[in-house]
C-alpha positions as a Python dict, from the first residue, in 0.01 Angstrom:
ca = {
    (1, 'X'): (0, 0, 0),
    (2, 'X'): (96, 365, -74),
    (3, 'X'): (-30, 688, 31),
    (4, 'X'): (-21, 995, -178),
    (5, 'X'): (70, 1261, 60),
    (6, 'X'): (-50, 1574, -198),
    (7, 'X'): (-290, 1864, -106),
    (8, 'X'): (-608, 1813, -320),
    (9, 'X'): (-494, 1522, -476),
    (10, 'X'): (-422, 1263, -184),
    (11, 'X'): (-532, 926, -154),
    (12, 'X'): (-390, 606, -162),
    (13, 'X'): (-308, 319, -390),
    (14, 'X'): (-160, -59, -403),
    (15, 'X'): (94, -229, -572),
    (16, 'X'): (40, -639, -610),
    (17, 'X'): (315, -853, -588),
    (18, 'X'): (307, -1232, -700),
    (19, 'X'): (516, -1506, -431),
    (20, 'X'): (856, -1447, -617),
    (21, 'X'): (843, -1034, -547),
    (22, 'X'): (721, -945, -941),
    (23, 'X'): (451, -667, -959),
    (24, 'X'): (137, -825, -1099),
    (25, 'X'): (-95, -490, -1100),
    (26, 'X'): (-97, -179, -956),
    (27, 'X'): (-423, 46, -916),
    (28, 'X'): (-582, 314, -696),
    (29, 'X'): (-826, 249, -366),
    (30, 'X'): (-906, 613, -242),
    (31, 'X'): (-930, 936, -438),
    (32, 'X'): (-1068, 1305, -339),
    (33, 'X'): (-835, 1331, -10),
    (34, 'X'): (-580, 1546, 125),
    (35, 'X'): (-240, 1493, 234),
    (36, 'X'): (-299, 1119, 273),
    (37, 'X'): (23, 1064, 528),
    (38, 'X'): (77, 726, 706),
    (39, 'X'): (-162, 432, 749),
    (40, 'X'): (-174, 108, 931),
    (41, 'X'): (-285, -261, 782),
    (42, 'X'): (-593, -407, 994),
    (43, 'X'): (-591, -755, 1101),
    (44, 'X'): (-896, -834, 825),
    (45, 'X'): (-714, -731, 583),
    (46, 'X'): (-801, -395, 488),
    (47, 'X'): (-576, -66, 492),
    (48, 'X'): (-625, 243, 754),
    (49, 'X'): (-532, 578, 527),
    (50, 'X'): (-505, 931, 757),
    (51, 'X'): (-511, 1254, 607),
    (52, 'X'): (-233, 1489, 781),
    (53, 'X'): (-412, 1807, 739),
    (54, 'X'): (-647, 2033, 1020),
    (55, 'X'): (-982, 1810, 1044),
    (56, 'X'): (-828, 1555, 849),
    (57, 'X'): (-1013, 1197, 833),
    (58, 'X'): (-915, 801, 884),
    (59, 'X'): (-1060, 601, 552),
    (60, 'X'): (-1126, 249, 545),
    (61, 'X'): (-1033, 101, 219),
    (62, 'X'): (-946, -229, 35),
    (63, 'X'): (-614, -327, -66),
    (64, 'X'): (-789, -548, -338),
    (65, 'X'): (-1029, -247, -509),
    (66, 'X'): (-1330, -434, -503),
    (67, 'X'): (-1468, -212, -245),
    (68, 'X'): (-1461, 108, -144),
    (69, 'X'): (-1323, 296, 130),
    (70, 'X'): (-1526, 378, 443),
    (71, 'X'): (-1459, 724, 650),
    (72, 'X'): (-1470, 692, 970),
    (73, 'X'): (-1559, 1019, 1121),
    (74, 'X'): (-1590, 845, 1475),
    (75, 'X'): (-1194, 855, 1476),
    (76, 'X'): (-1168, 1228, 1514),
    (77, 'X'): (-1163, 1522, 1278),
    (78, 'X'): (-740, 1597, 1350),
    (79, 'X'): (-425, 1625, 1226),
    (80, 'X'): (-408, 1286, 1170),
    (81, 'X'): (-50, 1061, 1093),
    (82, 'X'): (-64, 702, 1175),
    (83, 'X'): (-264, 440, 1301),
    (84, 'X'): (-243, 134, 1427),
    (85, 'X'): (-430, -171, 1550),
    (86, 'X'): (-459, -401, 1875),
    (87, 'X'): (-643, -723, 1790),
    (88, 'X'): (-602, -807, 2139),
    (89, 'X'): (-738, -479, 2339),
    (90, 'X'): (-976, -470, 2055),
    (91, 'X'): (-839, -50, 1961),
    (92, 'X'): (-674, 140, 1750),
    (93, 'X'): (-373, 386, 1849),
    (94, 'X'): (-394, 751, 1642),
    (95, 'X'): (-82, 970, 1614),
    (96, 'X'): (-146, 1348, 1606),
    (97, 'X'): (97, 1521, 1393),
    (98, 'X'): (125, 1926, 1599),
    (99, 'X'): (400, 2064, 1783),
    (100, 'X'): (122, 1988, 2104),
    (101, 'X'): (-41, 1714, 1974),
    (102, 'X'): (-199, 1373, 2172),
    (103, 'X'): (-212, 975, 2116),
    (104, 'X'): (-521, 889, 2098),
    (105, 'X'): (-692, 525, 2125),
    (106, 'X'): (-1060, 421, 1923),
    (107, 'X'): (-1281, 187, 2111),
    (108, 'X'): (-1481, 44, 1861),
    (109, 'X'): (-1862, -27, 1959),
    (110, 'X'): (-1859, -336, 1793),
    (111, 'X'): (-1476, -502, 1699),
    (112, 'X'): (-1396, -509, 1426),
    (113, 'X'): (-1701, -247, 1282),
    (114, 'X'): (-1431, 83, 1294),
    (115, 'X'): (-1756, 338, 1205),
    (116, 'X'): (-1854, 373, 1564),
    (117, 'X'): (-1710, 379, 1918),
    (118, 'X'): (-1549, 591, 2190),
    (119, 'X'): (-1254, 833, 2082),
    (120, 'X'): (-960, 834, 2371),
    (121, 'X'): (-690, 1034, 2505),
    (122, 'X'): (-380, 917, 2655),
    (123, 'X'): (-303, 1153, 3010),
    (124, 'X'): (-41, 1103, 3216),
    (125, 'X'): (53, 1263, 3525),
    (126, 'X'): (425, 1427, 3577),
    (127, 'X'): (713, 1232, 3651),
    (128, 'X'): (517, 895, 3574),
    (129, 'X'): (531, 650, 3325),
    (130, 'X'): (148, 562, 3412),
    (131, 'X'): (-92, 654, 3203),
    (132, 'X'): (-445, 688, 3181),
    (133, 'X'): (-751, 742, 2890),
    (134, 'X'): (-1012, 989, 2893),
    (135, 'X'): (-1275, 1053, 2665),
    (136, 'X'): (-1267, 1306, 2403),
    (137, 'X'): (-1597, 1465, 2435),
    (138, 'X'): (-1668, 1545, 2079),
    (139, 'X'): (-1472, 1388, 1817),
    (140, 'X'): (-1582, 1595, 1545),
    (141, 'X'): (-1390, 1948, 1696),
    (142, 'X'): (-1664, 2167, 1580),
    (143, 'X'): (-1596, 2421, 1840),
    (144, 'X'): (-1272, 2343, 1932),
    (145, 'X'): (-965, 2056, 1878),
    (146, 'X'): (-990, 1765, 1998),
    (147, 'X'): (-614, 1770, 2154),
    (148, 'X'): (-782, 2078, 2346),
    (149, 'X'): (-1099, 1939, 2506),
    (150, 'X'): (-933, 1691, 2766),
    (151, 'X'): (-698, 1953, 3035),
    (152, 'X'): (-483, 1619, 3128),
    (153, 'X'): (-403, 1533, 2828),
    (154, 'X'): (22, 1443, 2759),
    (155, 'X'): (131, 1694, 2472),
    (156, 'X'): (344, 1536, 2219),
    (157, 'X'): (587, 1688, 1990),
    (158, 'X'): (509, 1612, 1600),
    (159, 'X'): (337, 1257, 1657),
    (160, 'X'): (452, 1073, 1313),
    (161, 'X'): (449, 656, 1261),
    (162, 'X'): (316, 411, 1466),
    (163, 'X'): (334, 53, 1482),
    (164, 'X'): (143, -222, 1725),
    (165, 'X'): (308, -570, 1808),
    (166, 'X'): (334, -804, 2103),
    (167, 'X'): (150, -583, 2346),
    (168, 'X'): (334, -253, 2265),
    (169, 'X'): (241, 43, 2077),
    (170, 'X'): (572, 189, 1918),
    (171, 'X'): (520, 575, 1775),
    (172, 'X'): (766, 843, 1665),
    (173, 'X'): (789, 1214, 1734),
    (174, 'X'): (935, 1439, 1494),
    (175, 'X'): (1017, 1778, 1707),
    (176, 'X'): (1207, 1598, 1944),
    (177, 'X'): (1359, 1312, 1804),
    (178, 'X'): (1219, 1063, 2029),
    (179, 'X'): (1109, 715, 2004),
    (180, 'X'): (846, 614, 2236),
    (181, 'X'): (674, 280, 2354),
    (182, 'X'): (338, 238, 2500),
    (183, 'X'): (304, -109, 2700),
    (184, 'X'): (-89, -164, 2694),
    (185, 'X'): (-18, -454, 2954),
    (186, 'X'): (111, -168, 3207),
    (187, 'X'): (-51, 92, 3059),
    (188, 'X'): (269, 310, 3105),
    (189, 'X'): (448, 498, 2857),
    (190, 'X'): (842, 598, 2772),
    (191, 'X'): (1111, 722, 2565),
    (192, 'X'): (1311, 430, 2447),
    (193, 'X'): (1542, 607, 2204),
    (194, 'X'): (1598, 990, 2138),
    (195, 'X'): (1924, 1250, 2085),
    (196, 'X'): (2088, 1195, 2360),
    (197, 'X'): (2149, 812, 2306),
    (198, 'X'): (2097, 751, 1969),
    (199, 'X'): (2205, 916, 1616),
    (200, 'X'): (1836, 922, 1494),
    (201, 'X'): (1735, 1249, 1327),
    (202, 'X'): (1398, 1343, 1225),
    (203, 'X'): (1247, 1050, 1287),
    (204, 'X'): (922, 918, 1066),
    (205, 'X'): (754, 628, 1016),
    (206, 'X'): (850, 263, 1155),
    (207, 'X'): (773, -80, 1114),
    (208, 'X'): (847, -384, 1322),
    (209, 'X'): (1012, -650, 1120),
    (210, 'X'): (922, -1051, 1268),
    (211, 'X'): (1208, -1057, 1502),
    (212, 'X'): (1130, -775, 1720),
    (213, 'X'): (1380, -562, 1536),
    (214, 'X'): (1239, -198, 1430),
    (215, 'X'): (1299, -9, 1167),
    (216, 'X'): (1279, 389, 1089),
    (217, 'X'): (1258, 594, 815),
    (218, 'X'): (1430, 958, 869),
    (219, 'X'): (1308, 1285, 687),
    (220, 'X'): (1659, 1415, 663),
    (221, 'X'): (1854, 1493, 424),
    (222, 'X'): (2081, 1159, 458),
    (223, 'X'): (1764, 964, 320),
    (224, 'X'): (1834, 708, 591),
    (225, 'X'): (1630, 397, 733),
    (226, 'X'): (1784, 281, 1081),
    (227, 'X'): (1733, -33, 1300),
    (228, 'X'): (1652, 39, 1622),
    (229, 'X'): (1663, -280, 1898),
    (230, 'X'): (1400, -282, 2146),
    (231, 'X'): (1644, -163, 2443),
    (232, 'X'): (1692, 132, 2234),
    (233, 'X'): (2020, 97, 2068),
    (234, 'X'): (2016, 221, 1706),
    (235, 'X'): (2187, 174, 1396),
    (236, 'X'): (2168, 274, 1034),
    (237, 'X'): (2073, 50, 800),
    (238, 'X'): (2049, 219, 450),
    (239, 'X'): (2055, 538, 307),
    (240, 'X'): (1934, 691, -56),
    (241, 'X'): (2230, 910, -224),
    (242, 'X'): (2140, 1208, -441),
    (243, 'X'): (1753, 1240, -294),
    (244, 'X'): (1843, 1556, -127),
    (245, 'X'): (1484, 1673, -158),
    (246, 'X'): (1276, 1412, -92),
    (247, 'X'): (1125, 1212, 201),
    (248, 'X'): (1202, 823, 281),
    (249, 'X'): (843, 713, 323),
    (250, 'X'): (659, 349, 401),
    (251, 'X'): (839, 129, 531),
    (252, 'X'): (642, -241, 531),
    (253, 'X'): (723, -583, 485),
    (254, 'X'): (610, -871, 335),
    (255, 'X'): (385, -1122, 472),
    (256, 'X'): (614, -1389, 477),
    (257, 'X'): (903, -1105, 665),
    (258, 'X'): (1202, -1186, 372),
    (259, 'X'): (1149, -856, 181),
    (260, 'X'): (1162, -547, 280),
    (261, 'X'): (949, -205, 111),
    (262, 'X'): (1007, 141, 177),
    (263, 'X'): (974, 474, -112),
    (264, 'X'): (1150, 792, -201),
    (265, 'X'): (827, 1012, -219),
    (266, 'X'): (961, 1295, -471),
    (267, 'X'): (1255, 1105, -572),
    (268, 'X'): (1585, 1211, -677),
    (269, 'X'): (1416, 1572, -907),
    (270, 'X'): (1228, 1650, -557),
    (271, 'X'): (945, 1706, -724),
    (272, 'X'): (605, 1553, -697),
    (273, 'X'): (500, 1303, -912),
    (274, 'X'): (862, 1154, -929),
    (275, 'X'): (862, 890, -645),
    (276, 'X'): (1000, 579, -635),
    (277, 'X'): (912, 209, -455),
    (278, 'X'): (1228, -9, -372),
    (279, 'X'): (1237, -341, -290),
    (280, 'X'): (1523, -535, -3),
    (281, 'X'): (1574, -877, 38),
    (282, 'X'): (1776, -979, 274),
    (283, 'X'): (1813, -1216, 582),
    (284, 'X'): (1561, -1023, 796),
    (285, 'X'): (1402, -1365, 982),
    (286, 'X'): (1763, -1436, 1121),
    (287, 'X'): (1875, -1053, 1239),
    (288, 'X'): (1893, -1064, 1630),
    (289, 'X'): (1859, -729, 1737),
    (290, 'X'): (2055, -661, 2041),
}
């Protein structure tokens, strides 16, 4: 899956690949959005698409084409980034992309039926890692933002990708350089990587691969994607020359974990309209991140 991250002509589109890695077809799923930023697969087998722009929307939509894509206005009208899904808790986890922006968590009324359910904030008190959720009163920010309507609610600095496994909710934020972990078993939250420790700059979207290992996509210049180990040590893994002007974008693997996806979104011209999809294989199943 791709998102098209343009103003007035966003969306989102797929690419199919047959068992040996060759493209079989490649179509569009979602037209008439905005800004179409990161997105999350669901468990069913359907793709999440946010639109990063004020009273932006979470779409539905179908990886196949056959149908098509849902809003889901029950998520929150925000500056939406990334999502990503719990099968277990039964929620989804919604970065906010602002300088003071929140992490919010969906309850669905009825799992896995994303039109309807209970919108969350995460609040946490000072000097604590525990955390607690708290009802965003109206969803829809008519009269005023949603990261504004709860007074406990934990600011975040540029909330970018997000990514759900074994319990944990992984998310990025850009104006700080931080990567943080939410353990939904605890229900506390932390910094597990950031400046001081690691050589991460403007950090962007991330995926988990099978192992536990993560991996993050920067915005900078360097055009670099990085490991990062769970105990926080980091370490870069590959970098685009002569992209000075683009973005690395999308980072996802395969289903069976051997190849690894990822995109230059304006390529090496910098100019929209001109990205570019690359594929890695490479012995991901037997990397033991440390």
């Amino acid at each position: 899956m791709s998102n098209s991250e343009g103003q007035d002509v966003g969306g989102a589109s797929a690419i199919r690949f047959a068992a040996d890695g060759s493209i079989t077809h490649a179509y569009r799923i979602l037209d008439g959005t905005n800004r179409n930023c990161a997105g999350e697969p669901t468990p069913w087998g359907t793709w999440l698409s946010c639109e990063e722009v004020s009273r932006g929307r979470v779409y539905e939509t179908d990886p196949r084409g056959q149908q098509s894509p849902v809003e889901l206005p029950a998520m929150g009208r925000f500056t939406h980034e990334a999502a990503a899904v719990d099968p277990v808790r039964q929620v989804v986890y919604l970065t906010e992309d602002e300088p003071d922006g929140c992490l919010y968590r969906f309850r669905p009324s009825v799992w896995p039926d994303l039109t309807d359910g209970i919108l969350e904030v995460l609040c946490q008190r000072d000097n604590s890692r525990s955390v607690t959720w708290k009802a965003v009163p109206d969803p829809s920010a008519r009269r005023r933002s949603t990261r504004d309507q709860v007074p406990a609610a934990k600011r975040f600095d540029g909330g970018e990708g997000a990514w759900y496994a074994g319990g944990r909710c992984w998310f990025t934020t850009k104006g700080d350089n931080r990567v943080w972990c939410y353990d939904a078993t605890t229900e506390q939250v932390g910094v597990i990587a950031e400046p001081a420790t690691t050589q991460l700059h403007t950090v962007d979207s991330i995926v988990a691969a099978q192992t536990g290992e993560l991996f993050i996509a920067e915005d900078g210049p360097e055009m670099r994607i990085c490991s990062l180990a769970t105990s926080g040590r980091a370490t870069p893994f590959l970098s685009i020359s002569g992209h000075s002007d683009s973005e690395m974008t999308g980072p996802a693997f395969s289903p069976d974990g051997t190849r690894l996806y990822f995109s230059s979104q304006r390529g090496p011209t910098g100019e929209d309209g001109n990205g570019i999809t690359y594929e890695v294989t490479g012995p991901f199943l037997s990397r033991r991140p440390s």
